[in-house]
C-alpha positions as CSV (number, residue, x, y, z in Angstrom):
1,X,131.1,91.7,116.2
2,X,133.6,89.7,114.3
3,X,134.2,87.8,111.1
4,X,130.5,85.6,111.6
5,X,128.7,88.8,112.4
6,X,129.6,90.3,109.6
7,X,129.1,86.5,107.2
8,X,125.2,86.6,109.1
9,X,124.7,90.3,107.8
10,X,126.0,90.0,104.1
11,X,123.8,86.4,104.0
12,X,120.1,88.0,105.2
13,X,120.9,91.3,102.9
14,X,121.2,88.3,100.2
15,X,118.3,86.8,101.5
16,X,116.0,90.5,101.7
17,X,117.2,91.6,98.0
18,X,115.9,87.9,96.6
19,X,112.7,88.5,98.3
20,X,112.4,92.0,97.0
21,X,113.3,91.1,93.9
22,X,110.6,88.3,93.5
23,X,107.9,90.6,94.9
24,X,109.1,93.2,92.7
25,X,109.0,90.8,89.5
26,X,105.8,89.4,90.5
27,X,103.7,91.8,91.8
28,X,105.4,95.4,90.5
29,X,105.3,96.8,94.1
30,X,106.0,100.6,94.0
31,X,108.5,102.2,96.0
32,X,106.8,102.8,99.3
33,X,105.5,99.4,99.4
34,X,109.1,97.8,98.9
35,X,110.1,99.9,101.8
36,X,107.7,98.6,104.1
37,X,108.2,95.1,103.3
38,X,111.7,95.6,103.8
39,X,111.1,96.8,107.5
40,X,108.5,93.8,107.7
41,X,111.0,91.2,106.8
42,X,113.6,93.6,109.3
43,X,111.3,93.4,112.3
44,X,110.8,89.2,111.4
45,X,114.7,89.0,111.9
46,X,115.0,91.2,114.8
47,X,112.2,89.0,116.3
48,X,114.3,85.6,115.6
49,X,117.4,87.2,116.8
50,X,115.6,87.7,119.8
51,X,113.8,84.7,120.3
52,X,117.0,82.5,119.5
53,X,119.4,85.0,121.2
54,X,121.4,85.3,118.0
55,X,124.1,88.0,119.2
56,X,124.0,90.2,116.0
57,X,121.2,92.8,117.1
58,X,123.2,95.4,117.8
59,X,123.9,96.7,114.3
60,X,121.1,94.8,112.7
61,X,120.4,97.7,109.9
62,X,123.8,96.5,108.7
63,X,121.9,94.2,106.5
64,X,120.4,97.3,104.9
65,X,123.6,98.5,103.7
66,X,124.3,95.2,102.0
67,X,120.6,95.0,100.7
68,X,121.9,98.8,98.8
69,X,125.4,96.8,97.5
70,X,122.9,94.1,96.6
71,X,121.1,96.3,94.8
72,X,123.8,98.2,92.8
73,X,125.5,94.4,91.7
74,X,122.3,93.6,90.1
75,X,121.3,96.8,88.6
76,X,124.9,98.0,87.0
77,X,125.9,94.4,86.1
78,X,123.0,92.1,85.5
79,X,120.4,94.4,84.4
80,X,123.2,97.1,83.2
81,X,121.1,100.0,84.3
82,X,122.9,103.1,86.1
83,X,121.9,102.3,89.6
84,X,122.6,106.1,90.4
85,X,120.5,107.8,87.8
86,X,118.8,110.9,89.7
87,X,115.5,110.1,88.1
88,X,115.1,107.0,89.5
89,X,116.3,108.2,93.4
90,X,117.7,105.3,94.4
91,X,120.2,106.9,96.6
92,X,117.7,109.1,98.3
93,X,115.6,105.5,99.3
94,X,118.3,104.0,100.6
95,X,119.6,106.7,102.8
96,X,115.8,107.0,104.3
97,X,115.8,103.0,104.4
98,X,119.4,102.5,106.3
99,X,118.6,105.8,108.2
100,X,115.4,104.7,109.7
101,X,116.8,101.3,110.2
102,X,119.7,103.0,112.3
103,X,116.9,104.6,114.2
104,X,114.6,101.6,114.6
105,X,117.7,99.4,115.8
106,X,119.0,102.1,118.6
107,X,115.4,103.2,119.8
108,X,113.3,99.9,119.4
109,X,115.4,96.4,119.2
110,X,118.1,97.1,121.8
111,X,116.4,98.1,124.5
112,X,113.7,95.5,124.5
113,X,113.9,91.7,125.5
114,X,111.5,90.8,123.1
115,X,110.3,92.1,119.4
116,X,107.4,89.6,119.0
117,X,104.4,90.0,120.6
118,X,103.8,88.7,123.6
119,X,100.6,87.0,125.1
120,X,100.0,90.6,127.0
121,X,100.3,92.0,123.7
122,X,98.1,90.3,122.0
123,X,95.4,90.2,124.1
124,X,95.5,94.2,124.0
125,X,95.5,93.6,120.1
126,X,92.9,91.6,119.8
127,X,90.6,93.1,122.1
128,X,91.4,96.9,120.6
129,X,90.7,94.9,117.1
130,X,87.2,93.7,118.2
131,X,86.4,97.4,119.5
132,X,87.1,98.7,116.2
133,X,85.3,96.1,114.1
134,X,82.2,96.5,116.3
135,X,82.7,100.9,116.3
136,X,82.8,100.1,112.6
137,X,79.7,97.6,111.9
138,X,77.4,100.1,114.1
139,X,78.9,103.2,112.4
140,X,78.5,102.0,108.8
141,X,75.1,99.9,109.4
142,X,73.5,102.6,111.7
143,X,72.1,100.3,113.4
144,X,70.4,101.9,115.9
145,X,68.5,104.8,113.1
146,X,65.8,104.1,110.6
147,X,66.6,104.7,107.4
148,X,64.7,108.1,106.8
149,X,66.8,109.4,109.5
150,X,70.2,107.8,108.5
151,X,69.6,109.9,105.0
152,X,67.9,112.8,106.5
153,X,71.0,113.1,109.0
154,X,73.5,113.0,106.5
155,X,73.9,116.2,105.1
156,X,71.0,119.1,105.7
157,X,68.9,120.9,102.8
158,X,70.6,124.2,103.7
159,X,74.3,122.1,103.2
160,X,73.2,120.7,99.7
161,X,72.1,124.2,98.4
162,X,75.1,125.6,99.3
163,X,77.0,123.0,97.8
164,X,75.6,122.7,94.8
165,X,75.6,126.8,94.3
166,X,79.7,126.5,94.6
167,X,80.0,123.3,92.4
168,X,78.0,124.6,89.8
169,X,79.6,127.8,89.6
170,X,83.1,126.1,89.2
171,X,81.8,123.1,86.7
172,X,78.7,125.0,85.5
173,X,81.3,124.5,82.1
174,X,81.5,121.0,82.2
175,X,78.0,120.3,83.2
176,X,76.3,121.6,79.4
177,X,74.9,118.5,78.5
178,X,71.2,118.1,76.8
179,X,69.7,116.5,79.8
180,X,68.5,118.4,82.6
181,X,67.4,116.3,84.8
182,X,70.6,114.0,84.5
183,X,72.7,117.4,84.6
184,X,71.0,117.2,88.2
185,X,72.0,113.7,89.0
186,X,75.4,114.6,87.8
187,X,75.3,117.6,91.0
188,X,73.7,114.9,93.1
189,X,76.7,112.2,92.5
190,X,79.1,115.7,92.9
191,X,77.7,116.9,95.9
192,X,78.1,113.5,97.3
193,X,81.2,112.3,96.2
194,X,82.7,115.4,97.6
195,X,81.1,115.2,100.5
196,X,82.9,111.6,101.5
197,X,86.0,112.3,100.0
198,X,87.2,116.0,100.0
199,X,89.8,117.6,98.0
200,X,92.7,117.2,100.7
201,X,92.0,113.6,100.5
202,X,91.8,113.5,96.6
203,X,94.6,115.5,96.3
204,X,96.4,112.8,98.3
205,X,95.0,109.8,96.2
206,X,96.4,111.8,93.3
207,X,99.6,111.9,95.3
208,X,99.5,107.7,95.8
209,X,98.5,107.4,92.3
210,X,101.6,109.3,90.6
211,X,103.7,107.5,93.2
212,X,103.1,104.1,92.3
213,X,100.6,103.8,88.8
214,X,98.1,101.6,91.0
215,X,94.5,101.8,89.3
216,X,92.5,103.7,91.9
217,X,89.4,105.9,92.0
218,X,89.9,109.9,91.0
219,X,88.8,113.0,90.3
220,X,85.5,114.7,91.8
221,X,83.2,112.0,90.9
222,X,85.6,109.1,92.1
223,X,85.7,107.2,88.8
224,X,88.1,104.5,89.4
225,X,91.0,104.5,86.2
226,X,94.0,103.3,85.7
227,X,95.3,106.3,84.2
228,X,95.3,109.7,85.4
229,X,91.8,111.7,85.2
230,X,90.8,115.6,86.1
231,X,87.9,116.6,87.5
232,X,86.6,117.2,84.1
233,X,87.3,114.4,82.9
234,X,85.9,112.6,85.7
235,X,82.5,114.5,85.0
236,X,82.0,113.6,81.6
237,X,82.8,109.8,82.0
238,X,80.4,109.8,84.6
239,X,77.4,111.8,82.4
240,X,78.3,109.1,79.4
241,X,77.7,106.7,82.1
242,X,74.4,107.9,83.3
243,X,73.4,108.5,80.3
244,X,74.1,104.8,79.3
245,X,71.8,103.5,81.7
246,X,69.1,106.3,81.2
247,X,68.6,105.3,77.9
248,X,68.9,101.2,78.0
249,X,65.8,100.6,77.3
250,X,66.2,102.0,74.1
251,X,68.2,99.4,72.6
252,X,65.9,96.3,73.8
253,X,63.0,97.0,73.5
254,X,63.7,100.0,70.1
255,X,61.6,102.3,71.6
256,X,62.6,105.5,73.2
257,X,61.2,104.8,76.6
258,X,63.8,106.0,79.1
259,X,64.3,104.1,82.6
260,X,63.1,106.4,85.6
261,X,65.8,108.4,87.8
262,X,65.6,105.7,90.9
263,X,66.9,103.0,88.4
264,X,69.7,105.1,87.2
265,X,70.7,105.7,90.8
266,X,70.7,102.2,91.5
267,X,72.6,101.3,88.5
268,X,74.9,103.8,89.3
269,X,75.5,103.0,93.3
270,X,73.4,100.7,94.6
271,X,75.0,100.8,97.5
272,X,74.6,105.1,98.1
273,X,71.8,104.8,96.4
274,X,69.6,106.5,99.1
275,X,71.8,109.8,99.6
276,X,72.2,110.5,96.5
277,X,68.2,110.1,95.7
278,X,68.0,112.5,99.0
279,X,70.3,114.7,97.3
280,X,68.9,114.8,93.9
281,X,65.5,115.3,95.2
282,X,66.5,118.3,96.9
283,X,68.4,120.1,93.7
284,X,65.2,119.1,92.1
285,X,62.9,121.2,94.1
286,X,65.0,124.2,94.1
């Protein structure tokens, strides 16, 4: 490798921890995010050294390890912070960083002739790109189905029942507010929310959020925060909201003349607006 190789490895590690670092300052990226822009900017050199035949590709996750001594000059003497405090698990990163590096470099940049892609590959990409954004404009327009049918195909009267019998057996609690009939927009909202977004797949937004602090929607009834909410506290945000736009016309025109159900919906999610009607009408009935 020689004394150049190892000059060109200490130089881009340089080069990675001052991009990190202004990403880091600037945007607050979280952990997971600064680990896939460091194999981003990792794949980009691979693909230079290739291109240019620079003869350093062998050991290329070399500049990981330098990126760590970066990382622990900084921290211990310019921001004097321990760099190995347990809390933070900075040692555990960078093993998984250098490790997968190690891994990506043996398995992926020496034994290709190219990293970019190629004409071939792009023409694969872009076509498989176009198949998906067309699978994905007829599955979320339903193109081909009226809308009766789009809502009536959604999820089945038997479905809802059910549904609501389980939710309102474990939130029947949280649910004892004044209003009946918003009580039952509150199911309808439930039913729904959990329909599109199950627990596995909150429990894993959950997961993201304690990860990185990013605002993001939570809890049962999806309400998007920027701190951390339950389920029960999800539910009562969302009643105050409902109840907000139920009673609007109160404060205009100083009567108490409430807005119909349709207009709450659509205040609420104009966008869903027809499911949840569908699913409100139903619990209505019954």
């Amino acid at each position: 490798m020689g004394l150049f190789g190892w000059i060109f490895y200490i130089i881009m590690g340089i080069i990675f921890f001052i991009f990190l670092l202004f990403l880091q300052n600037k945007y607050q990226i979280s952990k997971l995010e600064k680990f896939a822009f460091s194999h981003l900017l990792f794949y980009v050199l691979a693909g230079i050294c290739c291109r240019f035949h620079i003869p350093y590709m062998d050991n290329l996750f070399l500049v990981f390890v330098f990126l760590l001594i970066m990382d622990i000059i900084y921290t211990s003497y310019y921001v004097e912070r321990d760099f190995f405090n347990k809390t933070e698990n900075q040692i555990f990163y960078y093993s998984l960083l250098i490790l997968s590096g190690f891994v990506v470099n043996q398995e992926f940049f020496n034994r290709v002739q190219e990293v970019f892609l190629t004409g071939d590959d792009y023409r694969i990409l872009l076509w498989g790109l176009m198949l998906f954004f067309l699978y994905s404009f007829f599955r979320n327009k339903n193109v081909f189905i009226s809308k009766e049918e789009r809502t009536t195909s959604f999820l089945s009267q038997e479905t809802i029942l059910v549904r609501y019998a389980k939710l309102k057996y474990k939130y029947h609690d949280d649910c004892m507010f004044d209003d009946k009939e918003l009580v039952n927009l509150l199911y309808a909202i439930m039913i729904f929310q959990d329909h599109r977004r199950g627990k596995v797949l909150r429990d894993y937004d959950t997961f993201l959020f304690r990860l990185n602090g990013a605002k993001r929607k939570l809890g049962i009834m999806q309400v998007e925060s920027s701190r951390f909410i339950s389920d029960h506290e999800s539910i009562a945000l969302t009643y105050k909201k409902l109840e907000k736009f139920y009673h609007k016309e109160e404060k205009t025109n100083k009567k108490k003349k409430k807005v119909t159900i349709e207009e709450v919906i659509q205040n609420y999610d104009r966008e869903n607006a027809q499911y949840i009607q569908y699913i409100f009408d139903i619990i209505q009935k019954y």
